[in-house]
Structures are given as structure tokens and as C-alpha cells.
C-alpha positions in Angstrom: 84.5 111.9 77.6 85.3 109.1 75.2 85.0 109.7 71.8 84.4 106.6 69.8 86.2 106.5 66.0 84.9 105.8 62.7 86.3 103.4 60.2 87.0 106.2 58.2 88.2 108.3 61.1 90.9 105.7 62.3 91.9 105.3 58.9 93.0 109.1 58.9 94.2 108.7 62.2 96.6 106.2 60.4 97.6 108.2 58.4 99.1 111.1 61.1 100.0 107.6 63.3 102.5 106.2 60.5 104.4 109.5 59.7 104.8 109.6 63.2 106.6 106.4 63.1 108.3 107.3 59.8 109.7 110.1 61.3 110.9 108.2 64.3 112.4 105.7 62.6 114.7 108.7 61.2 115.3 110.4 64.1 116.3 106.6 65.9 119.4 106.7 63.2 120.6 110.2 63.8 120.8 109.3 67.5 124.6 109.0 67.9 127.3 110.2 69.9 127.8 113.9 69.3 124.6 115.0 68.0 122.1 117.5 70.1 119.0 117.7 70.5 118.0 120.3 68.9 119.4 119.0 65.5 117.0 116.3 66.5 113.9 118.6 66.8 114.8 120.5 63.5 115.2 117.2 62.4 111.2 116.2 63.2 109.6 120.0 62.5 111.3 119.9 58.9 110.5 116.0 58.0 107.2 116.8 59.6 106.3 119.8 57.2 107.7 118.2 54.2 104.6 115.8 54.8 102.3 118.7 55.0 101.5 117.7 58.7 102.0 120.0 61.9 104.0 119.2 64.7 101.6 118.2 67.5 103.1 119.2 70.7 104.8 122.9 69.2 102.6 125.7 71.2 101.0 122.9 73.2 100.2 124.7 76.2 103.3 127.1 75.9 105.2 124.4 75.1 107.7 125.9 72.0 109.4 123.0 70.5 108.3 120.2 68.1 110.1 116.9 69.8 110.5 115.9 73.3 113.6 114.5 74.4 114.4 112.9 77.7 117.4 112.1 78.4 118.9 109.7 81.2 116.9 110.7 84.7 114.9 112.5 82.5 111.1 110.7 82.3 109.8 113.1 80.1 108.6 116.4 78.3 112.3 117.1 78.3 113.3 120.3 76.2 115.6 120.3 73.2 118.5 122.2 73.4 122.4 121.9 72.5 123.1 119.5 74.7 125.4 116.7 72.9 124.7 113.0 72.9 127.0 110.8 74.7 128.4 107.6 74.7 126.4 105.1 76.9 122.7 107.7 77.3 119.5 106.6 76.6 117.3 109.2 74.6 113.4 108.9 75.3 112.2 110.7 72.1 108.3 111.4 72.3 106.6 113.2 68.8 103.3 113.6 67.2 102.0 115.2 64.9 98.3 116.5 63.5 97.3 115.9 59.4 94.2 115.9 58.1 92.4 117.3 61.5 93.5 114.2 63.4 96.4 113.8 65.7 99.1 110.9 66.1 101.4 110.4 68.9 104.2 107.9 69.7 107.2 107.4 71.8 111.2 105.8 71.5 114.0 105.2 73.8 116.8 105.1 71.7 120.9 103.8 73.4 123.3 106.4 72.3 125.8 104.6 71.1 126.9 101.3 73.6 124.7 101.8 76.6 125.7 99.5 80.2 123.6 95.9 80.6 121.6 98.0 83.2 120.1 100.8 81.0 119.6 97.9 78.1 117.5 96.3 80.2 115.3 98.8 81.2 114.4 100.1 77.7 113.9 96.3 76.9 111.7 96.2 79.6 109.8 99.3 79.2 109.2 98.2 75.5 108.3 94.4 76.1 105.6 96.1 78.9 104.1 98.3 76.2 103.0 95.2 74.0 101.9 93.3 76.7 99.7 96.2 77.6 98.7 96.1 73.9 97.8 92.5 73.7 94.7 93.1 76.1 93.5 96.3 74.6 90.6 94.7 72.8 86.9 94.4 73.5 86.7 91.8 76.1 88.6 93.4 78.4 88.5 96.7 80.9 90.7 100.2 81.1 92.0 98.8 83.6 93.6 96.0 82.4 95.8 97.8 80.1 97.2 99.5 83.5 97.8 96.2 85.0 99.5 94.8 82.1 102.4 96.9 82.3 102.7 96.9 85.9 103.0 93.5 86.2 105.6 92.7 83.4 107.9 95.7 85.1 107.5 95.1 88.9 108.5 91.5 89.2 111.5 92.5 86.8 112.8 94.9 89.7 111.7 98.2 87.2 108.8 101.1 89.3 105.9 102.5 87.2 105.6 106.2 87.2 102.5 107.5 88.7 102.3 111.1 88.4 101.6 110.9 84.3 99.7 108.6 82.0 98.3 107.6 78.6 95.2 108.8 76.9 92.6 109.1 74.2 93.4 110.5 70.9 91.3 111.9 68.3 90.6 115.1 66.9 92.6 116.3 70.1 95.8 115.4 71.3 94.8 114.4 75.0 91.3 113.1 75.0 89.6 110.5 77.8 89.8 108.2 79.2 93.6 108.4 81.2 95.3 105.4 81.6 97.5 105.0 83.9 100.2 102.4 83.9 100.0 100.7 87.2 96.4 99.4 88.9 94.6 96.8 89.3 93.2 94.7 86.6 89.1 94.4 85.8 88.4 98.0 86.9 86.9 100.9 84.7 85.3 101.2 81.5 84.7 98.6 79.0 87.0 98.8 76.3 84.8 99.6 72.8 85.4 98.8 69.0 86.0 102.5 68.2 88.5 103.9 70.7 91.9 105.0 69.6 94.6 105.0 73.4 97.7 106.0 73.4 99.2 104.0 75.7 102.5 104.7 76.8 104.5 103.0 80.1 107.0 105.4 81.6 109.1 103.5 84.0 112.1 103.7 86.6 115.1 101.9 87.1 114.6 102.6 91.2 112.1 104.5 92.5 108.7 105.6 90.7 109.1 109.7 92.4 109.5 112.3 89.8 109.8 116.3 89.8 109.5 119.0 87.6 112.1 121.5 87.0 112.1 124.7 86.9 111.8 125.2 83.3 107.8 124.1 83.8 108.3 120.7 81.4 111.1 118.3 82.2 109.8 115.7 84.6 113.1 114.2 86.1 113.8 111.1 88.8 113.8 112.0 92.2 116.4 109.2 93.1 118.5 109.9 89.2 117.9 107.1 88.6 117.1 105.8 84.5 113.6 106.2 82.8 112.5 105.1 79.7 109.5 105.8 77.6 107.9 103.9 74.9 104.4 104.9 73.1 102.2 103.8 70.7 98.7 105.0 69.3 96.4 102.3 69.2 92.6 101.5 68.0 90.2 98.6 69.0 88.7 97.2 66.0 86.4 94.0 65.7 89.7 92.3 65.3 91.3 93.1 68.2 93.7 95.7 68.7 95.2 97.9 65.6 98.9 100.0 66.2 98.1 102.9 64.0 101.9 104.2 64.4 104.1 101.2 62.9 105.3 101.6 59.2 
């Protein structure tokens, strides 16, 4: 189902959307050479509870930590730990959080220090393919669309589209309809409606689109090792066209 948003309720919603991207924005700096991940999660929990918020994704369906990180082959849902940063990774950092009975959700992927032409390119990419995915999330256009946005800036730029996970609704729960995938063709599905609130976020391989999960039940990884990289932001339909509720 499709929950359609107040005014007042995307104006809360912007409220959980912009610490979100606060507390991105902080966790983008401490991204260096020599830092784990998990001083990255106790990173987001603490700056997350210091805003009177809760971490969205801790005890979401088992899952026990606050932050997702993803690193290299990783696509996503990748579990903190004490593994160290290192020269040349990318770091796809994915974080919400819930305040004021309303969730927030966004996503980063953040070059560990210098990072080859290759994996530059493919968070370039991967970012560039989220706006253009944005631009036509308005009124006048169809779910659809969104999905065929990204897969046509990423595609003719040599990049695959993963399949087996997709963007969402947001509201009062984290995952709420429609899906949206990232890859289809355009024209198809619902009408887009002032009122809904997406989170649209294009996962995306440097070779092939095949992923697995491993055996800790979370971390969706490349078949082929190749990079991924993740970006993510929550976004409403107003009479004005399209609002990102998780920028600063």
C-alpha cells in the first residue's frame, strides 16, 4: 500500500531526513585510512542519540547494529566490525534513523583515502544516476520512470544495475510501498502523487549485476568481486516537484 503524506507529516519526516544527512556528513570525514567500522557505527548510534532520535536499522529484523557499511564487493547491508579502512576502498555507508514517529533513510559511498580512476568513476556514476532518477520523481510522471532513469545513465556508461534489492516508501515505517527498482522500463506502474515520500536509492556494479548473501544472513556481496556503490536519498513529491528531505 501507498501511504500518501501530509504537509505536516513530510515536514517531520524532514526533520529525521536531515539528521540523517547531518550525521552522514560526519561520518563522510572520519572515513580515512585506519579507521574501522565499528568506530563508524558508535560514531552514528552516539550522534544519533544526542539528537534524541533512534537508530533505524538497530534490531531491524535481527539486524544488531546502527550503520551499514559496505565495503569494496560489498553492495550492501554489510556488518560493522574491526575491520580497518584502507588506502584506495570505497565505503558504501547506508543510515537512518526514526524521530518524532517518522523514519529517514539515506545512503553514501565515501573513497578511503586516494581511490583508482576506476572506483571514482563508479561512485560518480552511481551518484550522478541517483539525481537523474530524482529529477523525474514528480507528478507527471510514472514509478516506473524513476527505474528507468538510473538504468539508463549507468548502462551506456559500461556500470550493471543490481536487481535483487530496491528502493521504497517511507513513512511511519521504514520499508513502505511501492518498491522501486532501479532498472525497467520507463511509463510503467503507478502514477506518481503530491504526497509520497521514496527512498530511492541505485545500487550498481562495476561488472556484472549478480549478488550473494553471506553467511552471516546480511552482507549482499558481488558474484564477479567486482566494485558496488550505493547512494540514497529520501525524497517527497510536492506541488513543486520533487523535495530531498535528507540534504542539510
Amino acid at each position: 500500500m501507498i501511504v500518501l503524506k501530509s504537509r505536516a507529516e513530510i515536514e517531520k519526516m524532514g526533520t529525521a531526513s536531515r539528521m540523517v544527512a547531518e550525521i552522514l556528513a560526519g561520518l563522510r570525514e572520519r572515513v580515512l585510512p585506519g579507521t574501522t567500522l565499528l568506530e563508524l557505527d558508535v560514531f552514528a548510534e552516539k550522534e544519533t542519540l544526542k539528537r534524541k532520535a533512534k537508530p533505524a536499522f538497530k534490531g531491524y529484523s535481527g539486524f544488531p547494529f546502527s550503520l551499514c557499511c559496505s565495503v569494496n564487493e560489498q553492495v550492501v547491508h554489510g556488518m560493522p566490525s574491526s575491520r580497518v579502512l584502507q588506502q584506495g576502498d570505497i565505503v558504501s555507508l547506508d543510515f537512518g534513523v526514526v524521530y518524532g514517529g517518522f523514519y529517514g533513510d539515506a545512503a553514501i559511498t565515501v573513497p578511503v583515502g586516494k581511490v583508482s580512476d576506476a572506483a571514482a568513476r563508479l561512485v560518480k556514476v552511481t551518484e550522478e544516476s541517483l539525481y537523474r532518477a530524482i529529477e523525474v520523481t514528480d507528478a507527471a510522471h510514472r514509478l516506473s520512470d524513476v527505474s528507468h532513469a538510473v538504468q539508463a545513465w549507468v548502462e551506456p556508461r559500461g556500470y550493471s544495475v543490481v536487481r535483487d534489492f530496491v528502493g521504497h516508501g517511507i513513512g511511519k515505517d521504514l520499508h513502505e510501498g511501492p518498491q522501486i527498482p532501479n532498472f525497467g522500463a520507463p511509463g510503467k506502474g503507478p502514477k506518481l502523487k503530491v504526497g509520497m515520500v521514496l527512498a530511492i536509492e541505485p545500487m550498481i556494479n562495476e561488472k556484472g549485476y549478480e549478488v550473494r548473501v553471506l553467511e552471516d544472513g546480511w552482507t549482499a556481496v558481488t558474484c564477479d568481486k567486482g566494485l558496488s556503490a550505493h547512494f540514497e536519498h529520501t525524497v517527497a513529491i510536492t506541488d513543486n516537484g520533487p523535495l530531498i528531505l535528507s540534504l542539510i
